[in-house]
C-alpha positions as CSV (number, residue, x, y, z in Angstrom):
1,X,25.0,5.7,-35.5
2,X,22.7,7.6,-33.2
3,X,24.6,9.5,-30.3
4,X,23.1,8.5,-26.9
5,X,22.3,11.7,-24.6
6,X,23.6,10.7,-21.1
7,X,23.0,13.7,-19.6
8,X,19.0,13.2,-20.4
9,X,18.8,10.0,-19.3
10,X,19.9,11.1,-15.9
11,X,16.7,12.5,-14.6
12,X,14.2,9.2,-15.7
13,X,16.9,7.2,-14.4
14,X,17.5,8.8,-11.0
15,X,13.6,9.3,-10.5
16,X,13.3,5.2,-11.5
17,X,15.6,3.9,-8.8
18,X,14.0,6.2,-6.1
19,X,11.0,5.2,-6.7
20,X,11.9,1.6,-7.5
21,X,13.6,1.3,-4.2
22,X,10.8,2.7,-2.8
23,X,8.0,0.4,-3.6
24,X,10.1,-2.3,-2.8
25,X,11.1,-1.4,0.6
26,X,7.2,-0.8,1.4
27,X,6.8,-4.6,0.0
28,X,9.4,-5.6,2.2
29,X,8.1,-3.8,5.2
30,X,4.5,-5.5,4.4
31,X,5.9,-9.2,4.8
32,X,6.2,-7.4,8.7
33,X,2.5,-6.3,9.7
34,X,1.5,-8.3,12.7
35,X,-1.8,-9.9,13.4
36,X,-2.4,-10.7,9.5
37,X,-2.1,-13.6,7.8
38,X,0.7,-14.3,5.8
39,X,-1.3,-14.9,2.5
40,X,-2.7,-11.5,2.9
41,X,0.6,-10.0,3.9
42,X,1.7,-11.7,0.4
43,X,-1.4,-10.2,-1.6
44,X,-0.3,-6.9,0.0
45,X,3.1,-6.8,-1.1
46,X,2.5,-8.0,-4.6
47,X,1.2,-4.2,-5.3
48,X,4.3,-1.9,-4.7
49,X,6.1,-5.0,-6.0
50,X,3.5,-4.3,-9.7
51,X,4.6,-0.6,-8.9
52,X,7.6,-1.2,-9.4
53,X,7.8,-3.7,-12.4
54,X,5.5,-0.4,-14.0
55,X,8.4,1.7,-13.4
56,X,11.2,-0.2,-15.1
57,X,9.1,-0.9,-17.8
58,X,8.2,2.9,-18.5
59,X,11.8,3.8,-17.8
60,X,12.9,1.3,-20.5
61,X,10.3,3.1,-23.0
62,X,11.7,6.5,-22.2
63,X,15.4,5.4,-22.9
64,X,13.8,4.4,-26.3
65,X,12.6,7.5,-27.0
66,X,15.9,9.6,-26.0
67,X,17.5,7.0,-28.5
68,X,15.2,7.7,-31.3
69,X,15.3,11.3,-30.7
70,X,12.3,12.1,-29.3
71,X,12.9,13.8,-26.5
72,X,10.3,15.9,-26.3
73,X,6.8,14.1,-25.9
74,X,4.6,17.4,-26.2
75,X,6.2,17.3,-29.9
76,X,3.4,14.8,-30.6
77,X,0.6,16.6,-29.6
């Protein structure tokens, strides 16, 4: 059984939930623009909102790759 390396998962992880908290706070802040309609305030939003999804999703892949022991991406190149 693989050993999981906490202490390299803490630096993807932090970065994630900044930038996760982020985006959606700027989506949240959008739904408050005056003198726009609400369908564009919506279209607005859904972009830091994809941001964010992006961010989990890559965060996911690099908790894969610390599992697998691949730590180090430049390896591949």
């Amino acid at each position: 059984m693989k050993q999981i390396h906490w202490k390299k998962l803490i630096a993807p992880l932090l970065i994630a939930v900044i930038l996760t908290v982020y985006y959606l706070i700027i989506s949240a802040s959008c739904l408050f623009l005056p003198g726009i309609p609400m369908i564009l305030k919506l279209v607005i939003a859904v972009i830091p909102i994809a941001l964010a999804s992006v961010i989990i999703y890559v965060l996911l892949e690099r908790i894969e790759e610390i599992r697998n022991g691949e730590e180090d991406d430049l390896s591949k190149y």
